[in-house]
Phi, psi and omega in degrees: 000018189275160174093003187245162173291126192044063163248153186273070195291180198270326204255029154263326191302131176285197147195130170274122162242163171347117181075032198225125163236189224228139161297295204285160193275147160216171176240155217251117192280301192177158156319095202222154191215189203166121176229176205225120198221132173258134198225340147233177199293306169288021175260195183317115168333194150270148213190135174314306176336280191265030140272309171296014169235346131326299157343285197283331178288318156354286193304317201290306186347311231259351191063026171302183180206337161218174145235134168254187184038029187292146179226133193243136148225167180240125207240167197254139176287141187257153167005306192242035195256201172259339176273129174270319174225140196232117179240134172248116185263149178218162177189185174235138160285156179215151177229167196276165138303103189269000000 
């Protein structure tokens, strides 16, 4: 989405994790999350990285400018799952306040 006017890119998006808080007033866009799935047994791990980056394109839906309160987790694979390593962010958008 870069180049159009009050378009949002993922990589403008801040993150706020748990205690990390915003100076500036926002109001609370929506709930948003972004996982990281290693999908094969030699590939890439699952990694906080490309769950937070999942994360902020959530967020761009929302027309959001940050998340706060992200929280990442790695989760352990079950029997049937698709994943060898799974890591998940969940976090809330927010847009500023003007």
């Amino acid at each position: 989405m870069p180049g159009g006017f009050n378009q949002i890119d993922s990589g403008d998006i801040r993150i706020y994790h748990t205690g990390d808080t915003p100076a500036r007033a926002y109001e609370l866009v929506s709930v948003v999350n972004g996982e990281s799935c290693q999908r094969q047994f030699n590939g890439e791990p699952a990694s906080d990285n490309k769950a937070i980056q999942a994360l902020r394109v959530d967020a761009v839906r929302f027309k959001a400018h940050a998340v706060i309160k992200t929280q990442c987790f790695s989760l352990k694979p079950k029997a049937d799952s698709i994943c060898y390593s799974e890591v998940s962010c969940v976090g809330r958008a927010i847009r500023w306040r003007d």
